[in-house]
C-alpha positions as CSV (number, residue, x, y, z in Angstrom):
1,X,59.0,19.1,-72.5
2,X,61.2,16.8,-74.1
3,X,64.9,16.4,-73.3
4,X,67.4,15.3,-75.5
5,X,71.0,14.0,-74.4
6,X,74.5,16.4,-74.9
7,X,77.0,13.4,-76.0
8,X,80.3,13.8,-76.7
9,X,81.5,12.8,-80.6
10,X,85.1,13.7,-80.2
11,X,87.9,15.7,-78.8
12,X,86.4,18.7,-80.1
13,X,82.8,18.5,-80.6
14,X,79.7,17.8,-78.7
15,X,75.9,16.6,-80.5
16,X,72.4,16.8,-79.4
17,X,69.7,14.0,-80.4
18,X,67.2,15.1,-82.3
19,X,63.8,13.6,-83.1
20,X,63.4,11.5,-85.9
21,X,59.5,12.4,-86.2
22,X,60.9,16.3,-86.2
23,X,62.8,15.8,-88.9
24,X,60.6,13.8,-90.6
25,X,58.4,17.0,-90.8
26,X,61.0,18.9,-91.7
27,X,61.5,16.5,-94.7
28,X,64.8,15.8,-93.8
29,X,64.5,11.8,-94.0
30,X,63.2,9.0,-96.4
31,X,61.0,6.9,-95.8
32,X,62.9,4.3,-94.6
33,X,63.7,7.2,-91.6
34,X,67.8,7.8,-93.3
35,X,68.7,11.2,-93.9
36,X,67.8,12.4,-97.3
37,X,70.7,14.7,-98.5
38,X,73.5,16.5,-97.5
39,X,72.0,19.2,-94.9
40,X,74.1,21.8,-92.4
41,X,72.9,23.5,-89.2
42,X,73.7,26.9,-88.1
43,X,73.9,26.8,-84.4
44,X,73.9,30.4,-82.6
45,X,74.1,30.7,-78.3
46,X,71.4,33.2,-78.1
47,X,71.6,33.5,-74.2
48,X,73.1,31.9,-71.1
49,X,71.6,28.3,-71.9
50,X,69.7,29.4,-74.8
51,X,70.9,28.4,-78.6
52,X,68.7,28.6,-81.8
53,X,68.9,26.3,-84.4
54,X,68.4,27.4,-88.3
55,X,69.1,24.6,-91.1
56,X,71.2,26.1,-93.8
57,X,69.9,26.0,-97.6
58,X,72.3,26.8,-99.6
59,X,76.3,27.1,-98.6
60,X,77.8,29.9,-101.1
61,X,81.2,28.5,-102.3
């Protein structure tokens, strides 16, 4: 299992590393491994340490 590091970005957020070769499957980088586009997350706490991740396709105005 791989573990990936809480840090904190600033007063009121938090991030979680995420694996360039996961995105890269996703098709969320270029080749030169930069992110390709403009992309959102929609995080959702599922269960007492448990979240689920879901990127976001389209944001309705």
């Amino acid at each position: 299992m791989a573990l990936n590091k809480l840090r904190k970005i600033d007063r009121d957020s938090v991030g979680i590393t995420m694996p360039k070769d996961d995105m890269r499957i996703e098709g969320l980088l270029d080749e030169d491994g930069e992110i390709d586009g403009d992309y959102h997350m929609h995080i959702r706490h599922v269960d007492d340490g448990q979240w689920s991740l879901e990127l976001v396709e389209e944001i309705e105005a």
